[in-house]
N, C-alpha and C positions, 0 to 999 in steps of 0.2 A: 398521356402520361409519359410515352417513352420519349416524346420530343421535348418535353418541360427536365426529365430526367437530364438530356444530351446539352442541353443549356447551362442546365444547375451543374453538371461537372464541367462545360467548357469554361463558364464563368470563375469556377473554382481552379482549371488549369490558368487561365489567366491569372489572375492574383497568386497563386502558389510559384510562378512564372518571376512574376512581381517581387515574391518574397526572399526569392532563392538569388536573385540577381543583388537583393542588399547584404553586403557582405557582416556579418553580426558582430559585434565588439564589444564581448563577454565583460570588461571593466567599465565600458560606458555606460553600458545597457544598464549592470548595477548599480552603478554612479548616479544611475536619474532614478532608476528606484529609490535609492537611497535618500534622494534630495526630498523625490515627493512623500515618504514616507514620514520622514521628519517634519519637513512645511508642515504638513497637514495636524501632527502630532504635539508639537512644540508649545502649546498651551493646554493639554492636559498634564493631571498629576503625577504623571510619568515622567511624561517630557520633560515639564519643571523642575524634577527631583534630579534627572540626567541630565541637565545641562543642553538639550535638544538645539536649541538659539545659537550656544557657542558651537556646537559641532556641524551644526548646518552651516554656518559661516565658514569654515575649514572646506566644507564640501562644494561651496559656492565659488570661491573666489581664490581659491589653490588648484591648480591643475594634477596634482602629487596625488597620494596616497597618504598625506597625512590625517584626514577626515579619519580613515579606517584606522589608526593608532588612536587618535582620539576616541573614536568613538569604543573601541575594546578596553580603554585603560579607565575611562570613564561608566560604560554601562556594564555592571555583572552579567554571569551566564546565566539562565533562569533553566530549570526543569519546572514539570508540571503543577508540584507540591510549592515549589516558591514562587513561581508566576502567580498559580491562583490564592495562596494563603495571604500576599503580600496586597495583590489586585483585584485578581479576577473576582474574588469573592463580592468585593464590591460591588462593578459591573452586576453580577449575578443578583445583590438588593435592590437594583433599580437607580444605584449612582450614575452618573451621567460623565461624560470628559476624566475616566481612569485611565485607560492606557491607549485608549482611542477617542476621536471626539463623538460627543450623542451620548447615545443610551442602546444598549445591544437588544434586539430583538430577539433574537436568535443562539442557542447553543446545541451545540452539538454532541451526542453524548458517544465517547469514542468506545470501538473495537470491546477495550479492556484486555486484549491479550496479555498485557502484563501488568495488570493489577486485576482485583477480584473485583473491588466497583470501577465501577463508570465513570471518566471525568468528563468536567464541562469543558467544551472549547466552543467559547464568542464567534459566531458570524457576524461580522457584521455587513448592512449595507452594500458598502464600497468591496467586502470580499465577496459576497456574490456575484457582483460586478466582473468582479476579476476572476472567475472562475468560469463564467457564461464569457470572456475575449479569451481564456484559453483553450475553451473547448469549441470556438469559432474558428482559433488557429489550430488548430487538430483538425476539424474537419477539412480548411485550404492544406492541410499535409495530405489528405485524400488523393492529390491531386497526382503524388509521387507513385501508388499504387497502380501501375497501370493496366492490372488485369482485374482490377474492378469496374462492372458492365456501368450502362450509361441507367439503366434500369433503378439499380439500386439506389439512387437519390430519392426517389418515388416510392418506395418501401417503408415497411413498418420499423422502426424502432424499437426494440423491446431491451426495456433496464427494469431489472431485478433486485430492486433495492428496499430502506427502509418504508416505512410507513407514513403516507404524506399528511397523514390525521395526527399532528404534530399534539404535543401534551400542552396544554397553558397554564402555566403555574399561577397565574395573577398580572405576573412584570414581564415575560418571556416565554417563547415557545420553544420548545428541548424534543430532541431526535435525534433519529439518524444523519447525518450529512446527505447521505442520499435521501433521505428523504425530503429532507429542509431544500434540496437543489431541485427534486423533482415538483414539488412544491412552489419552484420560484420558475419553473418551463414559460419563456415567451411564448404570447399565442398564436405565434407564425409556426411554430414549430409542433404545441397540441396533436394536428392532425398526425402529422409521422408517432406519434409518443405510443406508446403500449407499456402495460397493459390498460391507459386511461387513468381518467380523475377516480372513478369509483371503485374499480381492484387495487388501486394504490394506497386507499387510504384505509385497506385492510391492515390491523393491525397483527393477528393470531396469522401466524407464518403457515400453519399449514390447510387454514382457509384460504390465504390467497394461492396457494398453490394448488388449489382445486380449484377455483374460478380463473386462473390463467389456464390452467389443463383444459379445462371446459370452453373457452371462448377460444384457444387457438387453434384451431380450423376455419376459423374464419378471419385468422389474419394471413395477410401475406408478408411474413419478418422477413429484412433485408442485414440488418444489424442487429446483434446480442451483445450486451455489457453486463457486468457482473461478478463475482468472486468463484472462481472458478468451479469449487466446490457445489455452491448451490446450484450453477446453471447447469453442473451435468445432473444434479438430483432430477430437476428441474426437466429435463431432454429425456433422461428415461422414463418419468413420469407419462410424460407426453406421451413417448414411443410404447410404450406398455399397456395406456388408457386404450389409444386408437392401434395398436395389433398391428403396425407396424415395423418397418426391416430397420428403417434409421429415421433420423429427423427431417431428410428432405423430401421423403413423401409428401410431407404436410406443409413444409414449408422450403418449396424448391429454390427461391432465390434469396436463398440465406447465404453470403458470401464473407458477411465478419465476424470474428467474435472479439469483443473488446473487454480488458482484465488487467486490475491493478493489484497490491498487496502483497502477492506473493508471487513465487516461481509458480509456471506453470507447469513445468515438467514433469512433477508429481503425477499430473494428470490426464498427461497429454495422450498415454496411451490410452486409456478409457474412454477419453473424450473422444478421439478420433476414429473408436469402434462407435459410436452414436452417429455418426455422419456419413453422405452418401455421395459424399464429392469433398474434394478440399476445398479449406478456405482461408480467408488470409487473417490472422493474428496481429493486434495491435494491442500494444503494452501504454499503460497509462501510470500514472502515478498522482493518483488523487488520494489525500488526505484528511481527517477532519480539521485540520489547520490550514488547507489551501491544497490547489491543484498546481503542482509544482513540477510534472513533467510529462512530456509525451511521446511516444514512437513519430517518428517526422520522416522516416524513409523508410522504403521496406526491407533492405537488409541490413538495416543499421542492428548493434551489438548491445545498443544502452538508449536511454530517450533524450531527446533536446529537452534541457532545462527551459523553464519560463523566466527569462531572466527583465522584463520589466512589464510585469503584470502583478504589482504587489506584494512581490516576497524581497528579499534583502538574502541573499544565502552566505554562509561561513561555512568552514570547513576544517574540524579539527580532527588530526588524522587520531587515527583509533588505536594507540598503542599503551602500553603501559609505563608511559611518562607522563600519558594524559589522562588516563583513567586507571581505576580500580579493579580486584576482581571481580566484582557487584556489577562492574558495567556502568560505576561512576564517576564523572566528570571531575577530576581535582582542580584543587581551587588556580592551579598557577598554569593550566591548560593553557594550548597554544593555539591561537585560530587561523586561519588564512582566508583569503578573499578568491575570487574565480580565477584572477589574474595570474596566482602561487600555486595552484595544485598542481598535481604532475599524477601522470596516467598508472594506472596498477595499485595506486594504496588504497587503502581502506581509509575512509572519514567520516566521524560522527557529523553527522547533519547541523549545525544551527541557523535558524530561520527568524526575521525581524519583518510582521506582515501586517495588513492592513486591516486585521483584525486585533492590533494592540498586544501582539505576543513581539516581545524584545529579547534577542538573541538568546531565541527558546530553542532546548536541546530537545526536536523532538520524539528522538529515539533510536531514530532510522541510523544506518551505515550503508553508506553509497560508495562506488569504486567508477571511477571515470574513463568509461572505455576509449572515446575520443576526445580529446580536449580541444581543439580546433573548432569542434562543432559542438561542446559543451553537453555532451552524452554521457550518462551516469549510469549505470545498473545498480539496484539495491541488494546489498550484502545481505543484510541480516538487521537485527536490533543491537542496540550496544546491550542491553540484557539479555537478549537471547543469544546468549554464545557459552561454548563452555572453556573456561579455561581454569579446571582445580587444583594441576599440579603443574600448570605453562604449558598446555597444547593448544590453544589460542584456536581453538575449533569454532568455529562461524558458521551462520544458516546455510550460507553460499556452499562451503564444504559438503552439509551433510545434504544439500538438496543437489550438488552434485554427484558426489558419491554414489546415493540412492538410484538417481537416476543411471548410472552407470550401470550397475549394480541388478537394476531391473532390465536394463537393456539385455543383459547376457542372458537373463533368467527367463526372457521374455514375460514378465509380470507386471501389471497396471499395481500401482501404491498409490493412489489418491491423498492417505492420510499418515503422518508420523508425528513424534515425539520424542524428544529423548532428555535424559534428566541424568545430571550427574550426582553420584553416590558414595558413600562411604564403601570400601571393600579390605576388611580389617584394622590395618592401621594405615592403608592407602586407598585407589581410588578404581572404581568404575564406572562407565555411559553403561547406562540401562536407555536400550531404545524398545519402543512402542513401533509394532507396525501395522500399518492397517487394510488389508487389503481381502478381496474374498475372492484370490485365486490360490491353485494350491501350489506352495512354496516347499523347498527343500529349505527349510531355517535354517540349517548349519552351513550349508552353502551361501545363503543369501548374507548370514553373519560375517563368514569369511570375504568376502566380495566387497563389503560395505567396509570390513576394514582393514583390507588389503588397499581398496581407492581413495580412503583416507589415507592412508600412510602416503600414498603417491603426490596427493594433492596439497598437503600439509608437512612440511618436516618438523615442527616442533610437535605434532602430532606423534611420527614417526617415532622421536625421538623419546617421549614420553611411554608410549606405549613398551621399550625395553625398560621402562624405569616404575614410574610413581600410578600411568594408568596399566593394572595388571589385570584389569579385566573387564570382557563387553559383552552384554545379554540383548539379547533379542529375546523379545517377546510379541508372536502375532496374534494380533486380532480381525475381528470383523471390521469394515469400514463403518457401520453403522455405530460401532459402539463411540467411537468419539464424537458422531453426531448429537447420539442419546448425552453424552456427556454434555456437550453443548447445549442440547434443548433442558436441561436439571440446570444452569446456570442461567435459563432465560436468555441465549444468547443464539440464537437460530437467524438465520435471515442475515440480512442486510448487509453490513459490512464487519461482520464480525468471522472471524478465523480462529483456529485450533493455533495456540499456541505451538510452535518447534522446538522451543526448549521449558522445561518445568524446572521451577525452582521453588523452594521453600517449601511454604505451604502447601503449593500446589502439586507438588509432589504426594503431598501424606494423602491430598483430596483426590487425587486421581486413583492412588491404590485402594483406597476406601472405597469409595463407587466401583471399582472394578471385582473388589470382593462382592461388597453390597448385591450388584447385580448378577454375579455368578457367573463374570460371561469365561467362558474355556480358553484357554491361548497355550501356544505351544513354545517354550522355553529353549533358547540354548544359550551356550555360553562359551567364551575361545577364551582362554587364558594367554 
């Protein structure tokens, strides 16, 4: 095993070898996405309606940038509600050649962090395709980590994801993305997979997390993937069944953990009191719309984009000439291509993929730490952010802040929240905190908004004005989960919302009376 290990990564330093010697050309690279996206596209009802034929000939036979005028002046921005009300619905009846060619097999039902239901997003086919070459080219970035042993090739794989007992409506099967991916695993790869075919296609979250508790002693895990949240549930479970100090008792050649969706800073401390050696951290950025970026070095700041594996990316910076307070896209938005961005802004994502979603906003805000080598860190959501009187407060902020904030305090916060509010005839952030260490609140309140004010000036600036006031409120870490599990949303790829709005505001305070949990209040004026 340790000799077939030593192979499997020389072959992998080979080709990552390979990879690094071709120098990347972030406007070609999109250029041929773009070609093949359209070719392929251009006689569905989509295509037809946008003109695909004429703007694919601009992208053919022009060396320029004029393709990408064409194609913005010609195809709208699409959000979730107008891609699927317009298309996807279709698709979803069993139409064939709507925004992709065929018939979709596959939907994905997302997160929902910010809406109450669940949407559908199309897999198609060809995007599994592309998401099994960018998780091929993730694994040749292995190659850059050099203090992962030759061992670990030969190792279990454990991903903690949706459930691979997929639903069948009649015309289609609907899930988790994780689920619908681990469901489509080559079966060269099976043997490394954990938890298997048969604890995977558990669907009740916390049955499989007593038959993963129960069978692992008998794996030897090398790699963990995950939402960070559930794999530490997931690690003390373990360490608490079998009466252990930390997780490598049981599993001593556990050397990765790999995590997309969110920061993991939140919970880095906790997580690393579970562990009995360090290990190395790899950031992902997989989506139920496509797998769009990966950690590619180990001290890089942001991940390499997948820039010709079936996505088309845009880039409209995220300010209020482009959007709303809502965290909506106005109609006369501005976009950019890889070629135009410039490093430190913030950009709502749009994305044109081989799942038939056309220059779809898919939520996200990315900030480009390298541009050279096409590295992005994920801000926030363009709705999860607050700005009620112009503090333009972003997830990046308060998952900074926070972490700052717990560093002095020495306090693990696994979970937050924060919701802005009415406070007279002006404003306050009510935040949620979740953690089960004990905190000095008034301290942690002043902390949290003293690193904002450092890290934000229009924050700053607000705070002497229109924001006059900020509550902390702590809780257990549990109760946001319990929250979670009342909306059926435990497991997989589903996360606690950072910011509450609307609605969800009145439902969080409702269940928190409802179930009577204690929390301790303060407040800075």
């Amino acid at each position: 095993m340790a000799v077939l290990g030593s192979l499997l990564k020389r072959g992998i330093g080979l080709t990552g070898t390979v990879i690094r010697r071709r120098r990347v050309n972030g406007l070609k690279s999109q250029r041929k996405a773009f070609i093949k996206l359209l070719n392929k596209a251009r006689y569905t009802a989509f295509g037809e309606k946008y003109q695909f034929e004429r703007i694919l000939s601009w992208a053919l036979f022009r060396k320029d940038e004029q393709f990408y005028e064409e194609y913005r002046k010609i195809v709208p921005i699409h959000d979730y509600n107008k891609m699927y009300s317009e298309w996807w619905h279709l698709t979803k009846e069993g139409e064939k050649n709507v925004s992709w060619p065929g018939r979709v097999k596959f939907f994905a039902l997302s997160s929902g962090t910010s809406e109450s239901a669940s949407k559908y997003i199309p897999v198609t086919k060809d995007m599994v395709k592309a998401m099994q070459r960018t998780s091929i080219r993730q694994i040749l970035a292995l190659s850059e980590f050099k203090n992962l042993s030759n061992e670990l090739f030969e190792k279990g794989y454990l991903m903690l994801g949706g459930s691979t007992d997929l639903k069948f409506s009649g015309r289609y099967f609907e899930g988790d993305l994780s689920g619908i991916n681990a469901s489509q695993i080559p079966f060269w790869f099976e043997r490394f997979y954990k938890p298997g075919k048969e604890i995977a296609r558990i669907r009740d979250w916390e049955h499989k997390l007593e038959e993963i508790t129960k069978q692992a002693k008998d794996w030897d895990i090398g790699y963990v993937v995950g939402v960070p949240a559930w794999i530490q549930l997931l690690l003390e479970r373990i360490i608490k069944h079998y009466n252990l100090k930390h997780i490598h008792e049981i599993w001593p050649n556990l050397e990765v953990f790999g995590w997309g969706g969110v920061s993991f800073e939140p919970y880095r401390v906790g997580f690393e009191k579970l562990l009995g050696k360090p290990i190395t951290y790899i950031e992902t950025y997989l989506a139920s719309e496509g797998f769009m970026a990966y950690q590619a070095r180990p001290d890089a700041k942001g991940m390499q984009l997948a820039l010709n594996q079936g996505i088309f990316f845009e880039f409209i910076p995220f300010n209020d000439e482009n959007f709303n307070g809502e965290g909506e896209v106005k109609a006369n938005a501005k976009s950019l291509m890889i070629s135009d961005v410039e490093e430190g802004v913030e950009y709502a994502l749009l994305i044109s993929t081989c799942s038939g979603a056309w220059r779809y906003l898919i939520g996200d805000t990315v900030r480009f730490t390298d541009k050279k080598r096409y590295e992005i860190t994920i801000t926030g959501r363009t709705k999860h952010y607050l700005s009620m009187c112009g503090e333009h407060l972003s997830v990046d902020n308060m998952n900074r802040a926070l972490e700052l904030a717990c560093h002095e305090l020495k306090i693990s916060v696994p979970e937050f929240t924060v919701a802005g509010v009415p406070y007279h005839s002006l404003f306050a952030h009510h935040w949620y905190i979740g953690t089960d260490d004990a905190v000095d609140v008034e301290k942690l309140q002043v902390l949290i908004d003293e690193k904002l004010k450092d890290l934000n000036d229009d924050y700053a600036v607000e705070r002497r004005h229109a924001l006059k006031e900020v509550l902390v409120t702590v809780l257990p870490t549990q109760t946001f989960y319990d929250w979670m599990a009342s909306k059926g949303k435990m497991g997989g790829q589903h996360k606690f919302p950072r910011v509450l709005r609307k609605m969800m505001i009145q439902e969080w305070e409702e269940f928190l009376s409802k179930k009577g949990y204690e929390a301790s209040v303060t407040a800075n004026k």
